[in-house]
DSSP file (Angstrom, degrees, kcal/mol; ACC not computed):
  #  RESIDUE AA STRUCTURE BP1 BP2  ACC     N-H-->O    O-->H-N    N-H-->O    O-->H-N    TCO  KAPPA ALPHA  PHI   PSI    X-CA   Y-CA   Z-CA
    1    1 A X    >>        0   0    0      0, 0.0     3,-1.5     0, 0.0     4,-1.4   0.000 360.0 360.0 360.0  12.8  101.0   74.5   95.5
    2    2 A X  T 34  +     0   0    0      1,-0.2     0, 0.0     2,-0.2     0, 0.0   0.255 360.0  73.4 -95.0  52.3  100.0   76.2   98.2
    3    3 A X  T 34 S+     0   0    0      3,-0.0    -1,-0.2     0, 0.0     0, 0.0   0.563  92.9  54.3 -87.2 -30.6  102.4   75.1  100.3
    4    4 A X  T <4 S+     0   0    0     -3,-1.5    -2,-0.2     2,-0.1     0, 0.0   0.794  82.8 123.4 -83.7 -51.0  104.8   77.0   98.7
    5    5 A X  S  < S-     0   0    0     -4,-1.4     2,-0.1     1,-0.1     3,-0.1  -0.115  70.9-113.3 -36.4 113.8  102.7   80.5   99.3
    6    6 A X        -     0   0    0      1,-0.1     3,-0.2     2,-0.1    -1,-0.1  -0.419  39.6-132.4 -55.3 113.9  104.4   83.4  101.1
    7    7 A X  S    S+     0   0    0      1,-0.2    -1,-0.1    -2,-0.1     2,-0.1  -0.121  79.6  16.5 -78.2-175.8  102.1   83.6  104.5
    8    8 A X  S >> S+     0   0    0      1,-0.1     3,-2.0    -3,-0.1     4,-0.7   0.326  73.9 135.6  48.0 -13.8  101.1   86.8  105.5
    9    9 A X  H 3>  +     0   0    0      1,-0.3     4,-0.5    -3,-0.2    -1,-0.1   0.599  47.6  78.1 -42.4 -18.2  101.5   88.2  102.8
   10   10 A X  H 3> S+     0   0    0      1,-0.2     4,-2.8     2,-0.1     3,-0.4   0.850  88.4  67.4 -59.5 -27.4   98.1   90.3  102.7
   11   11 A X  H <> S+     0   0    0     -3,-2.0     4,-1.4     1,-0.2    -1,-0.2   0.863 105.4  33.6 -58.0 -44.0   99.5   92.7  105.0
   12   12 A X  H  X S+     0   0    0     -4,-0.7     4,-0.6     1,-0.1    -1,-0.2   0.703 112.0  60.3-102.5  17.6  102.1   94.1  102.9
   13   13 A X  H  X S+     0   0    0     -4,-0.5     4,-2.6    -5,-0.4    -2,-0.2   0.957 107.7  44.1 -72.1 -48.3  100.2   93.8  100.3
   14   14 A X  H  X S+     0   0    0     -4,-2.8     4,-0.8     2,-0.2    -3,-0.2   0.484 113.6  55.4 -45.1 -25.4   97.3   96.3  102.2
   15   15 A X  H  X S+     0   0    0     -4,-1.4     4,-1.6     2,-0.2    -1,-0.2   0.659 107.9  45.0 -96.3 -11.8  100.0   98.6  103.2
   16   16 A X  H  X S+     0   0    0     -4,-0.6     4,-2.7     2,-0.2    -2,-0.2   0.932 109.0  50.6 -80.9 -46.5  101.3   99.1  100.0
   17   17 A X  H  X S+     0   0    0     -4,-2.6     4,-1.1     1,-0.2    -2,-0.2   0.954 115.7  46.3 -58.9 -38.1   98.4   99.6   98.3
   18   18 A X  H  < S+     0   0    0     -4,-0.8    58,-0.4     2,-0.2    -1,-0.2   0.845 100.7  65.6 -88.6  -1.1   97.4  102.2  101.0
   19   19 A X  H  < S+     0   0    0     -4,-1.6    -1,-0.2     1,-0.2    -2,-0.2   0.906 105.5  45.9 -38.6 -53.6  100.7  103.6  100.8
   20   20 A X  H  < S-     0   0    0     -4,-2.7    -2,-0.2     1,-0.2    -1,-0.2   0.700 134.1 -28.7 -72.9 -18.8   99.7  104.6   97.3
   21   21 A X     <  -     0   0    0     -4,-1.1     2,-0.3    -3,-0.2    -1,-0.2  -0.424  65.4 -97.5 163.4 137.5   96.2  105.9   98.2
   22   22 A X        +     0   0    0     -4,-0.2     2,-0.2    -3,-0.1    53,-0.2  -0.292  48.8 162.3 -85.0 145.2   93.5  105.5  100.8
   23   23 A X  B     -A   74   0A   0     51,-1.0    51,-1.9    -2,-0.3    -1,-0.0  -0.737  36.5 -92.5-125.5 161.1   90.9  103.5  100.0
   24   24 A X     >  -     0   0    0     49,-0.2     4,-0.8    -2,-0.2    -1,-0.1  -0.029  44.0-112.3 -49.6 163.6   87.5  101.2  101.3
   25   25 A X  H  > S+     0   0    0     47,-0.2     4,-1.1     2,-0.2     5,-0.2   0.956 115.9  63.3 -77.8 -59.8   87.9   97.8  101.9
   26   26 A X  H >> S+     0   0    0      1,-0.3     4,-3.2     2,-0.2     3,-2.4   0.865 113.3  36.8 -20.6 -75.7   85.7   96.9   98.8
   27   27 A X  H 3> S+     0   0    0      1,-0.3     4,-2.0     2,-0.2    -1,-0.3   0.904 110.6  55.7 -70.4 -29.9   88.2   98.5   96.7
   28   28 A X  H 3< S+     0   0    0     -4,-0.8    -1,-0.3     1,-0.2    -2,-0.2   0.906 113.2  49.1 -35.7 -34.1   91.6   97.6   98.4
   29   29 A X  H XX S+     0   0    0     -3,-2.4     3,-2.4    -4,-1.1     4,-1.4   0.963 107.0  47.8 -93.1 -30.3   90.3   94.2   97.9
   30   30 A X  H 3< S+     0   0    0     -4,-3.2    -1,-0.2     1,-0.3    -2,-0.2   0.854 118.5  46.4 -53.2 -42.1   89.4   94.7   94.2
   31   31 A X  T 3< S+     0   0    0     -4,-2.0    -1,-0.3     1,-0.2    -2,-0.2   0.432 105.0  61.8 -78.6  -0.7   93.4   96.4   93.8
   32   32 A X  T X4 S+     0   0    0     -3,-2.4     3,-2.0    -5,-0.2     4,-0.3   0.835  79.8  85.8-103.6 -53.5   94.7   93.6   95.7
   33   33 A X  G >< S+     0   0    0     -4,-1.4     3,-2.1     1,-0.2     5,-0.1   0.739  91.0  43.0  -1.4 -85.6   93.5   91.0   93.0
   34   34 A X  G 3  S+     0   0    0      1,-0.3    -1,-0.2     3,-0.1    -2,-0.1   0.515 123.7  36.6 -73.8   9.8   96.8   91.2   90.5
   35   35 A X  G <  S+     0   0    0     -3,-2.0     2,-0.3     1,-0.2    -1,-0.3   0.310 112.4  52.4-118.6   8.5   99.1   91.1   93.0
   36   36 A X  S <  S-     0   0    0     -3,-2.1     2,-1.4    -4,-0.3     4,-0.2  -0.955  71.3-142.1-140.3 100.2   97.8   88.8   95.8
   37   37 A X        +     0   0    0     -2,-0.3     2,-0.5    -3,-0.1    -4,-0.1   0.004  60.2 136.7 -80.9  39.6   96.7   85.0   94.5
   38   38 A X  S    S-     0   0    0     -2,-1.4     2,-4.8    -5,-0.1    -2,-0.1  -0.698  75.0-112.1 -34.5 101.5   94.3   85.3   96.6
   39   39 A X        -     0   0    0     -2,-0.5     3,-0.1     1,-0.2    -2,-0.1   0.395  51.3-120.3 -47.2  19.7   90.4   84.3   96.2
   40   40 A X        +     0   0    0     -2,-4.8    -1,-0.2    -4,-0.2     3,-0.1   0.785  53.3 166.9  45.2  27.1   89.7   87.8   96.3
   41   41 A X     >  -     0   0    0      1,-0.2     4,-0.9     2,-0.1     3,-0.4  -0.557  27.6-159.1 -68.8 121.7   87.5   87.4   99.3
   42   42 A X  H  > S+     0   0    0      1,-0.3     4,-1.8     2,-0.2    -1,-0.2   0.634  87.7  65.6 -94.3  -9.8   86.7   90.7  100.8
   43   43 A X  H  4 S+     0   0    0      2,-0.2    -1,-0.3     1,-0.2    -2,-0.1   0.053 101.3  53.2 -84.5  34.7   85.9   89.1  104.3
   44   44 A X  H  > S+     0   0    0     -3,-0.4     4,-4.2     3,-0.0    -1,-0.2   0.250 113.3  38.5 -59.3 -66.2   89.4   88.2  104.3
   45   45 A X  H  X S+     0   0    0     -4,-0.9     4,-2.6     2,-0.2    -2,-0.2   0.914 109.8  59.1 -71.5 -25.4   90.7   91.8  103.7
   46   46 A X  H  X S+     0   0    0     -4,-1.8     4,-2.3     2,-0.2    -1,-0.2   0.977 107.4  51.6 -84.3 -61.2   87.9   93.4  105.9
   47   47 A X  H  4 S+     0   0    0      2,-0.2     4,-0.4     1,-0.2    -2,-0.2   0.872 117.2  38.1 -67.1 -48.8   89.7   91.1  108.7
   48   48 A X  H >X S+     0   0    0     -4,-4.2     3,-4.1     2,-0.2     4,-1.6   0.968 107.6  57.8 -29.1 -69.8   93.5   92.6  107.7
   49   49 A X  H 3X S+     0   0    0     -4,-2.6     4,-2.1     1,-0.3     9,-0.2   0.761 111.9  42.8 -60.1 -50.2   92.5   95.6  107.3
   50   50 A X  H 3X S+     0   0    0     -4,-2.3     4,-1.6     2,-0.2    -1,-0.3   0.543 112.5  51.2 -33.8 -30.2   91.2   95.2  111.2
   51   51 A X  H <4 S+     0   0    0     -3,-4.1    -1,-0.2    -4,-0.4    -2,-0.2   0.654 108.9  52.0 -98.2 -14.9   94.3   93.4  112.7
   52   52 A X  H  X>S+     0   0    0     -4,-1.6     4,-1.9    -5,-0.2     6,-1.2   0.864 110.4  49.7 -92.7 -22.2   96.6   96.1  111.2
   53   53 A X  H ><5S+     0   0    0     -4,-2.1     3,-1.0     2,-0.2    -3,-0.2   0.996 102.3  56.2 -41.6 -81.2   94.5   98.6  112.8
   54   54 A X  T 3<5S+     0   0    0     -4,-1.6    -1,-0.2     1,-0.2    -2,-0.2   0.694 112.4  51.9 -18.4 -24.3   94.6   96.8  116.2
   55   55 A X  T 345S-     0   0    0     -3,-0.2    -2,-0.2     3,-0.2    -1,-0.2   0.928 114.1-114.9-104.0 -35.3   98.4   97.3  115.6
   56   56 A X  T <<5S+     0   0    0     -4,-1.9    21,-0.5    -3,-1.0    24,-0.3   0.004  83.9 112.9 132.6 -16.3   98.5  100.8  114.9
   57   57 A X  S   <S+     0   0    0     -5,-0.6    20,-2.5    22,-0.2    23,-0.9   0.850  84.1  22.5 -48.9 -56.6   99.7  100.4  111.0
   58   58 A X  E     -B   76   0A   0     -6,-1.2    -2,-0.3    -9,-0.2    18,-0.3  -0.982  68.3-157.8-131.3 153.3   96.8  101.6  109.7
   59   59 A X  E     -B   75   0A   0     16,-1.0    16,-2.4    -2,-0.3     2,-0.3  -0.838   9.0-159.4 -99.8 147.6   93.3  104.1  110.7
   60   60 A X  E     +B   74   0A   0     -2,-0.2    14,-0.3    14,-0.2     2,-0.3  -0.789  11.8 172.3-117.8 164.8   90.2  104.4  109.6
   61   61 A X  E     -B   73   0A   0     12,-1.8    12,-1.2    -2,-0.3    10,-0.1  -0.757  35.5 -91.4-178.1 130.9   87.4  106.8  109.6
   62   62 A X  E     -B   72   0A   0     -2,-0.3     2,-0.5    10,-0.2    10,-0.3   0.154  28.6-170.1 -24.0 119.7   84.0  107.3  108.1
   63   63 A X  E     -B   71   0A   0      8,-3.4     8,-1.0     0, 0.0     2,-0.2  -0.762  12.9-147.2-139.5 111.8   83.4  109.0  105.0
   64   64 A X        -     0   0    0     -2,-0.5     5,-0.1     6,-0.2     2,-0.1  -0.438  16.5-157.2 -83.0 132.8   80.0  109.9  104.0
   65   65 A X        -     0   0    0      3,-0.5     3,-0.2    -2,-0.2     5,-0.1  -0.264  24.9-132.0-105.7 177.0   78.8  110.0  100.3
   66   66 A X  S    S+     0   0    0      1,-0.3     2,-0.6    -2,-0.1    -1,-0.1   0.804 102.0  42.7-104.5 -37.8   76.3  111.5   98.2
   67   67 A X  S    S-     0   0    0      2,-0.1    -1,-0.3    -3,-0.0     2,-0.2  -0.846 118.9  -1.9-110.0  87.9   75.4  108.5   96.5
   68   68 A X  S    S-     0   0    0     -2,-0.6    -3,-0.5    -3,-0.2     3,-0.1  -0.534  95.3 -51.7 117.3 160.1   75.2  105.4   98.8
   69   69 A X  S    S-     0   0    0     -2,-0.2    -3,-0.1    -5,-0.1    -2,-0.1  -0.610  76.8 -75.2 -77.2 165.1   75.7  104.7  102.6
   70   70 A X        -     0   0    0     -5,-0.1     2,-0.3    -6,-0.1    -6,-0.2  -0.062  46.5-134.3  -1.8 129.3   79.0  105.9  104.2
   71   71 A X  E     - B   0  63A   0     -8,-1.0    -8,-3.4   -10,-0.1     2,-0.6  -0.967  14.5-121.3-117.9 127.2   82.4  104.0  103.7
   72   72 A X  E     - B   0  62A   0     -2,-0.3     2,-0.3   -10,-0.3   -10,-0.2  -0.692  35.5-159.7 -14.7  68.2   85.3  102.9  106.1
   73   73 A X  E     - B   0  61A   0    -12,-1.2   -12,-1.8    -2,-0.6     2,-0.4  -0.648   9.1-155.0 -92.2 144.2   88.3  104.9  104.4
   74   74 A X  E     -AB  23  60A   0    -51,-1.9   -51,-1.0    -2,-0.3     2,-0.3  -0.939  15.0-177.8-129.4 136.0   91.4  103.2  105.5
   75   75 A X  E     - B   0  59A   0    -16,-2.4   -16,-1.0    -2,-0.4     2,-0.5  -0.915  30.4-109.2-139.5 158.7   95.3  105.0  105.8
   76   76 A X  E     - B   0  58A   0    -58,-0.4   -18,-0.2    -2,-0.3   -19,-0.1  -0.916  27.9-144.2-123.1 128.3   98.2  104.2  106.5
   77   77 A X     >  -     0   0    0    -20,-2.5     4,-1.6   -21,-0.5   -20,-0.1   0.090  33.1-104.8 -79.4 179.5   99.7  105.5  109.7
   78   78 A X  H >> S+     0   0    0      2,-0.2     4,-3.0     1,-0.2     3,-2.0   0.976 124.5  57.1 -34.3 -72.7  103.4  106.4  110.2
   79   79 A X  H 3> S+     0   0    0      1,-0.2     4,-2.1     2,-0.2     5,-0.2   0.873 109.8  57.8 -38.3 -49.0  104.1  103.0  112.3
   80   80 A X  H 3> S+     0   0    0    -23,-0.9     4,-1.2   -24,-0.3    -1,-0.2   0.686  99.4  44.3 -39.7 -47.5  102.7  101.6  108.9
   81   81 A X  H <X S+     0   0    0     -3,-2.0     4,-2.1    -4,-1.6    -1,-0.2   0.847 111.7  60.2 -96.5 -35.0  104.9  102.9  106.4
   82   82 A X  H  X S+     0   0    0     -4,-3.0     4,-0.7     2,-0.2    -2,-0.2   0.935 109.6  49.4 -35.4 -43.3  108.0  101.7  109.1
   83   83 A X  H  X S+     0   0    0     -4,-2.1     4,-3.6    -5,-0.3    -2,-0.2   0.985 108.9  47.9 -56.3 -65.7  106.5   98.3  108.6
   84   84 A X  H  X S+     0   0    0     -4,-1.2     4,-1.2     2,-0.3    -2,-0.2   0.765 104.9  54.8  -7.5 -73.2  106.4   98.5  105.1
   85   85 A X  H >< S+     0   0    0     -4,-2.1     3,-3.1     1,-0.2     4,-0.5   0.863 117.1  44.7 -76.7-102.1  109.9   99.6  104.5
   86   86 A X  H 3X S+     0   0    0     -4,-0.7     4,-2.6     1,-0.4    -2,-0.3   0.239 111.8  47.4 -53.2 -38.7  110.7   96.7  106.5
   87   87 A X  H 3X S+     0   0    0     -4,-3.6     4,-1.6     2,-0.2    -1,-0.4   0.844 106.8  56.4 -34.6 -52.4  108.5   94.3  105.0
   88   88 A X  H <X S+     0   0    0     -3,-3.1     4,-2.2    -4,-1.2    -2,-0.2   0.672 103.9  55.3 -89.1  -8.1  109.4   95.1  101.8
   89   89 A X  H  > S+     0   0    0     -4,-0.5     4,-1.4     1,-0.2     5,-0.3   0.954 105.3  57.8 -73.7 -52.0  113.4   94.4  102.7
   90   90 A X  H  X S+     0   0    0     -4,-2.6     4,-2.9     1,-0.2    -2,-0.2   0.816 107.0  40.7 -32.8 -51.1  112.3   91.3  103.7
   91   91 A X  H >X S+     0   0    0     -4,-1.6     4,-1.2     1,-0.2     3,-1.2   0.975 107.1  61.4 -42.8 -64.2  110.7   90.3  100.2
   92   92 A X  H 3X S+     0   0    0     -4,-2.2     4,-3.3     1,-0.3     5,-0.2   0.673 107.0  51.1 -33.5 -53.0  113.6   91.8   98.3
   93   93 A X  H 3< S+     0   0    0     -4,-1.4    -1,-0.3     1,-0.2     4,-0.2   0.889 113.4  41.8 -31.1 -62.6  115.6   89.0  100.3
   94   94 A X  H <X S+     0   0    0     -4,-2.9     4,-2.4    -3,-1.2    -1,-0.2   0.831 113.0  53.7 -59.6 -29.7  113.4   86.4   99.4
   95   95 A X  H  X S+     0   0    0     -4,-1.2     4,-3.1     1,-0.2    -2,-0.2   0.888 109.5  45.5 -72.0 -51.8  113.1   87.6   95.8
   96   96 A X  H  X S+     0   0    0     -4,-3.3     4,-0.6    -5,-0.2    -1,-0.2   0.640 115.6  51.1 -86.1  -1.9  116.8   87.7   95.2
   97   97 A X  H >> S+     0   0    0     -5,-0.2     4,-1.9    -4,-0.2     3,-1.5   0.923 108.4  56.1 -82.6 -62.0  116.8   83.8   97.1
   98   98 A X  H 3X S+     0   0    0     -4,-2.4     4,-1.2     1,-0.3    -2,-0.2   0.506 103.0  50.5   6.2 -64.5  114.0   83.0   94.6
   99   99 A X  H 3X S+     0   0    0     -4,-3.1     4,-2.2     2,-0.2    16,-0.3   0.830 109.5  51.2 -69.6 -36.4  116.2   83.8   91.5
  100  100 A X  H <X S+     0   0    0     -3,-1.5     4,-3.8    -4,-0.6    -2,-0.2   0.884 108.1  53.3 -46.6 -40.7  119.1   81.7   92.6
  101  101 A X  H  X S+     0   0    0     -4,-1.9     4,-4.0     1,-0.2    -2,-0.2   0.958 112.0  41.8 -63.1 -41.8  116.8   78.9   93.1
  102  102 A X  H  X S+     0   0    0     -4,-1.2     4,-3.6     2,-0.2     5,-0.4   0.827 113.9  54.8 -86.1 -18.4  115.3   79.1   89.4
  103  103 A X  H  < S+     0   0    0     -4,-2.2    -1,-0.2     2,-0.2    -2,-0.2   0.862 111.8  42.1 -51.1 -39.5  118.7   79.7   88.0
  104  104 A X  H  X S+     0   0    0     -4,-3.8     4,-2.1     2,-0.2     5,-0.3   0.838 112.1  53.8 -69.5 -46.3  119.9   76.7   89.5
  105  105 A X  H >X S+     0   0    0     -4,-4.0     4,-2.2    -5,-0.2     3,-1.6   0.987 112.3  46.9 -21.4 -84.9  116.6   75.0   88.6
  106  106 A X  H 3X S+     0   0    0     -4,-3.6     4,-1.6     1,-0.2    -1,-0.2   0.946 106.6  54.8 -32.4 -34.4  117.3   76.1   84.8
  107  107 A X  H 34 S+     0   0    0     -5,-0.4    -1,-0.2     1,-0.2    -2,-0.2   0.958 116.0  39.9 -79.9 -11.1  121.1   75.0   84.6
  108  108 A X  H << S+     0   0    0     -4,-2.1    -1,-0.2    -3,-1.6    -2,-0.2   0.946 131.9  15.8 -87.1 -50.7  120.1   71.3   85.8
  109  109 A X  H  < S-     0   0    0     -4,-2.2    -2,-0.2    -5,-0.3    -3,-0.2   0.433  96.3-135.4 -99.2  16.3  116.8   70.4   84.0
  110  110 A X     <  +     0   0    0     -4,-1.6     2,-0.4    -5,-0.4    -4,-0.1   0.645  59.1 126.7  33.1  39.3  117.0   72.9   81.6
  111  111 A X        +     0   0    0     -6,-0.3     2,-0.2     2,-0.1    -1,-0.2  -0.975  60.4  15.4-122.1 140.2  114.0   74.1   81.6
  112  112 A X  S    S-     0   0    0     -2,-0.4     2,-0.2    -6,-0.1    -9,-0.0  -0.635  84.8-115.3  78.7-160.6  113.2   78.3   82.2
  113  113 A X        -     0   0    0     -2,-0.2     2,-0.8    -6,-0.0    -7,-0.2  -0.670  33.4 -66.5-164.6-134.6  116.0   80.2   81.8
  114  114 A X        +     0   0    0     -2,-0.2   -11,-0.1     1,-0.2   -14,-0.1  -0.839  42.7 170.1-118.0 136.0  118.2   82.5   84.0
  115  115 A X     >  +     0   0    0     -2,-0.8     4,-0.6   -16,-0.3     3,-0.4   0.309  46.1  98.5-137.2  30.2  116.6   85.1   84.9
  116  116 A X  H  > S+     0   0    0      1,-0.2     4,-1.7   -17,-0.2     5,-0.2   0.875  78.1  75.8 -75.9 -41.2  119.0   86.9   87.9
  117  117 A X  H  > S+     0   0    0      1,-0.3     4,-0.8     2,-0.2    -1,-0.2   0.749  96.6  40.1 -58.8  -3.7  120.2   89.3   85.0
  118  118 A X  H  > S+     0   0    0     -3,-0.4     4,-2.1     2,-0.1    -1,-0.3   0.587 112.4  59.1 -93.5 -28.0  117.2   91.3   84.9
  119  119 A X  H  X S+     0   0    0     -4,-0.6     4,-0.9     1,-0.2    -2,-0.2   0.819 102.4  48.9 -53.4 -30.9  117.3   91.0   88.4
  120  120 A X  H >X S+     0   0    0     -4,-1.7     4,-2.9     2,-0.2     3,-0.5   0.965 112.2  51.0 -59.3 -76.6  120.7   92.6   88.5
  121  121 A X  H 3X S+     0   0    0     -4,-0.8     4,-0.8     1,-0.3    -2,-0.2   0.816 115.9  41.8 -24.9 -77.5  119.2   95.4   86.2
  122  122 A X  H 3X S+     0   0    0     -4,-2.1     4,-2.9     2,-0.2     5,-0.3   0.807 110.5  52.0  -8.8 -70.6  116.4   95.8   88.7
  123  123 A X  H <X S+     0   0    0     -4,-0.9     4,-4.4    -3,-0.5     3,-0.4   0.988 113.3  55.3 -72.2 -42.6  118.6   95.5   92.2
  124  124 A X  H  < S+     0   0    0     -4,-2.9    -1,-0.3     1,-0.2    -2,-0.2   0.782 106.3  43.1 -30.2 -51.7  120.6   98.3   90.2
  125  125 A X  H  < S+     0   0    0     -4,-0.8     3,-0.4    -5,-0.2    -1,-0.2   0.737 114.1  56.0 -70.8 -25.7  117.5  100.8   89.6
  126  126 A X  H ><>S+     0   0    0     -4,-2.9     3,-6.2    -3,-0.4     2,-1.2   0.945 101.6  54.3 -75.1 -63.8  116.4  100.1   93.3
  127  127 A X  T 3<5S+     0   0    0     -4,-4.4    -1,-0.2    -5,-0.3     3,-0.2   0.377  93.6  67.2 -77.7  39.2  119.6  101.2   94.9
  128  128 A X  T 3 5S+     0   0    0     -2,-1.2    -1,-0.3    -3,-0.4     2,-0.2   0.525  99.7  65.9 -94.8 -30.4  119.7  104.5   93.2
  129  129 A X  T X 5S-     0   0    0     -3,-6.2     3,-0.7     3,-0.2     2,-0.3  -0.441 139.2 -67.2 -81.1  44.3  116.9  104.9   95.3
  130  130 A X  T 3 5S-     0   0    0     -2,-0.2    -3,-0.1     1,-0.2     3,-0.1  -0.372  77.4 -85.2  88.3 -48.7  117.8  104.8   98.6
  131  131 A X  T 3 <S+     0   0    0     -5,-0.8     2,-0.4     1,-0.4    -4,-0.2   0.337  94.6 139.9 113.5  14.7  118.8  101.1   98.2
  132  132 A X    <   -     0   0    0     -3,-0.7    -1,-0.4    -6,-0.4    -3,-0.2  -0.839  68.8 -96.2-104.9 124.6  114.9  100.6   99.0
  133  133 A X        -     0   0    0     -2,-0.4    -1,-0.1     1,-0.2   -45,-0.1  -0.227  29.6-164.1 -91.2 126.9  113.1   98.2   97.5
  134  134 A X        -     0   0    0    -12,-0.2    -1,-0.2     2,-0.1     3,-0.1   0.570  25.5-152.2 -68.4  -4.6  111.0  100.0   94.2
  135  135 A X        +     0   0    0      1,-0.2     2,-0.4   -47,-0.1    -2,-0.0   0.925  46.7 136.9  16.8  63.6  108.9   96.8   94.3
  136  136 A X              0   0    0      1,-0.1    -1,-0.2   -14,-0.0    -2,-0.1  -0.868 360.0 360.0-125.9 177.9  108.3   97.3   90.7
  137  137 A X              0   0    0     -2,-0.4    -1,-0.1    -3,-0.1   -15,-0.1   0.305 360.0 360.0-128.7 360.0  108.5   94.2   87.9
């Protein structure tokens, strides 16, 4: 089914997670795992984390340890969290096409079941916020 797999999708996966705190690549990629179907591959994320630099999204810089060589801490700039927010309207879009699709799915073969009313619930709790997507489940 991966045909079906939302491309790009590491990117806002990497800015959210450093939205929440900066981190190594090692461990982005380790936090990336339940949210990414992804092979966990960290030469994969090492290579995001590098093209959203090139863009300005995110910076990095050396942080030396007590225990162990020096790590790559990666943040996420300003330009970054603009990305983000915008990224993350996008999903929402997709998210709320997504639930039409399986409703309609459900009411023909009857199989699943409708699941836009939590969605409702959901789009409800979000736009309390701003209107910004909480990207919680």
């Amino acid at each position: 089914m991966a045909e079906l797999e939302p491309r790009n999708f590491l990117q806002p996966c990497l800015l959210l997670l450093l939205r929440e705190q900066p981190d190594h690549g090692y461990e982005l990629a380790a936090r990336l795992r339940p949210m990414h179907d992804g092979d966990g591959d960290a030469g994969g994320v090492y290579r995001a984390l590098r093209g959203l630099e090139k863009r300005g999204l995110v910076r990095s810089q050396w942080e030396s340890s007590e225990v162990g060589p020096a790590r790559r801490i990666y943040h996420i700039t300003s330009e970054g969290l603009a990305c983000l927010d915008a990224q993350a309207r996008g999903l929402q879009h997709v998210d709320e096409a997504l639930h039409v699709f399986l409703d309609r799915y459900a009411k023909v073969t009857g199989i699943g079941g409708p699941v836009a009313p939590a969605l409702g619930a959901q789009h409800a709790h979000a736009g309390a916020s701003n209107g910004r997507f909480s990207g919680t489940r």
